[in-house]
Structures are given as C-alpha cells and as structure tokens.
C-alpha positions in Angstrom: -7.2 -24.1 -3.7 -8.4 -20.9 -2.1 -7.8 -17.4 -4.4 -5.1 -15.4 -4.3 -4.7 -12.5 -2.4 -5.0 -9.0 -4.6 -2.3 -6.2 -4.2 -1.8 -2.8 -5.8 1.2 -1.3 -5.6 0.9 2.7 -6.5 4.6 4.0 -6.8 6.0 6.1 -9.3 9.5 3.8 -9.4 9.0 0.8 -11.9 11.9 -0.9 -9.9 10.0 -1.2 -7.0 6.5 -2.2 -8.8 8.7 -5.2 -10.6 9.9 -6.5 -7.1 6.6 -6.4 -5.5 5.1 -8.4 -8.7 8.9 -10.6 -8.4 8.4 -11.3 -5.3 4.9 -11.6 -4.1 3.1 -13.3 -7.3 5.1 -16.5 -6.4 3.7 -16.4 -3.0 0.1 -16.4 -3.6 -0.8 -12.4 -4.8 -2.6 -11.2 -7.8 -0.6 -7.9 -8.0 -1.7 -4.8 -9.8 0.7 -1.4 -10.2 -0.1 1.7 -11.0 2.4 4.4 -11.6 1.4 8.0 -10.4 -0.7 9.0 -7.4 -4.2 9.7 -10.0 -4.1 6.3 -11.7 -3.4 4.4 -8.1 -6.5 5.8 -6.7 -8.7 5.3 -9.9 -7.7 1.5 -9.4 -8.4 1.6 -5.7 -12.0 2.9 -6.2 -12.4 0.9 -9.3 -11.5 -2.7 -7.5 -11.2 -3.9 -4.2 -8.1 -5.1 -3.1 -6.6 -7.3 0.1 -4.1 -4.6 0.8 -2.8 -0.9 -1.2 0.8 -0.2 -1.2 1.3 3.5 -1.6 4.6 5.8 -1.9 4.1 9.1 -0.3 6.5 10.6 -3.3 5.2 10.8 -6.8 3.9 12.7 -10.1 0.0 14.0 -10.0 -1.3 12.8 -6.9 0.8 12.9 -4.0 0.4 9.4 -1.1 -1.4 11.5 1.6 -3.6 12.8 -0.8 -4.2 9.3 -2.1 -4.7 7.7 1.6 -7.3 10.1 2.1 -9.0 9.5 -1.4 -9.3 5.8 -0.6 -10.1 6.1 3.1 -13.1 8.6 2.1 -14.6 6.0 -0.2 -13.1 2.5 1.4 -12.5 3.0 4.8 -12.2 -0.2 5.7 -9.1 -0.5 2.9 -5.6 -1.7 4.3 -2.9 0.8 2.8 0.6 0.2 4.0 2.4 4.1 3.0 6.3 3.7 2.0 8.1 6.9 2.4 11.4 7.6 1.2 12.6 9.6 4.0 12.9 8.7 7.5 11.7 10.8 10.1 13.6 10.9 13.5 10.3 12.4 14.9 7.8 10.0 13.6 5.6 12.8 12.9 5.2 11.8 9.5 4.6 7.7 10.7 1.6 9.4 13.1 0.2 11.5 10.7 -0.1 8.8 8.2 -2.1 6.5 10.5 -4.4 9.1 11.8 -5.1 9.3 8.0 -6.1 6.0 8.3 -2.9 4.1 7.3 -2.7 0.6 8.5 1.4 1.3 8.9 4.1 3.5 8.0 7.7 1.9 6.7 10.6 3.7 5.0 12.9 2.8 1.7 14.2 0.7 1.6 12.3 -1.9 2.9 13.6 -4.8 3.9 11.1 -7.6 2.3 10.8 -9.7 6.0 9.4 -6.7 7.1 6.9 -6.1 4.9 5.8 -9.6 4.3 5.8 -9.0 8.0 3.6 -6.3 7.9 1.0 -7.6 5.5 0.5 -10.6 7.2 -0.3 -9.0 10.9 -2.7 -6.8 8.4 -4.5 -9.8 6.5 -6.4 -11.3 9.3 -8.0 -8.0 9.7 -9.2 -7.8 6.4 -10.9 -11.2 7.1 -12.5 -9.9 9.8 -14.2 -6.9 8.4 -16.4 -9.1 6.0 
C-alpha cells in the first residue's frame, strides 16, 4: 500500500478544517490544521507536506504573508490560497500566483473543484523529487 498523501490546512474557521479532515482522510490524506496564519507557517517549515491549503483571512499572520513565508523557505511547496471574497478583476487570483501560489479558488468551494485542483497539482509534486 503506498503512503498517504500529507495535507495542512491553515484556516482560522474550525468548520472548514473539520471538512477537509471529513472529507479527505477517507480518501487517502494524512491531514494536519493549524488555526491562525503564525502556527500554519511554523508547521509548513517544520514538515513537508504534498500540498498547503491556506485562507487569505485570519488572526496573526495574514495568507499572503504566509505564501511568501513558505515560498521563501520551500519554494517548490504546492499552496492552493482560499479567499473569501471574490474578485471580479482577478487581481487578487494574479497576485497570489505571482506569489508563488499553485491556484487561487474562492468560499465556498465546491469539493469537485478542489479535489480537482489538488489532483492537476499532485503530479507536480512527483516530479520535483
């Protein structure tokens, strides 16, 4: 049986850490939460992990400064960045992925998207070892 695939999940609403955790642990991930912006990226430097899910709102640390915590030590780290607010403009979506995110989705998510999402991101992660 081959391992699981890790997740973190760095959002400041426990609802959506218990769906990710819900929904993804039967599927074959090992997911970790964290809660604020300054524990998420302690945990990102601290372990690696397949792919980071990070909201842009939240207490300490804010997602952009987050992203650009990881990418400075981990560039090669897949972070999908939720934001709560969509933006007619994209401006947000392009600034994020010039930052280094791997994509950009607004709340709510729906879950075929995401799965959607992290699969078209997995292979790369295989192919950066």
């Amino acid at each position: 049986m081959s391992k699981n695939r890790s997740l973190l999940v760095i959002d400041d609403e426990k609802g959506y850490r218990d769906f990710y955790k819900f929904v993804l642990e039967p599927i074959g991930y090992d997911v970790f939460t964290a809660s604020d912006g300054e524990e998420g990226l302690k945990m990102a430097l601290e372990k690696d992990y397949d792919i980071v899910l990070l909201d842009v709102h939240m207490p300490k640390m804010r997602g952009p400064e987050v992203l650009e915590g990881i990418k400075k030590v981990k560039p090669s780290q897949i972070v999908i960045i939720f934001s709560s607010s969509s933006d007619p403009t994209f401006s947000f979506e392009k600034t994020a992925k010039k930052m280094g995110a791997f994509e950009c989705l607004y709340k709510p998510v729906d879950l075929d998207d995401i799965l959607a999402v992290m699969d078209k991101a997995l292979p790369a992660s295989g192919d950066k070892k």
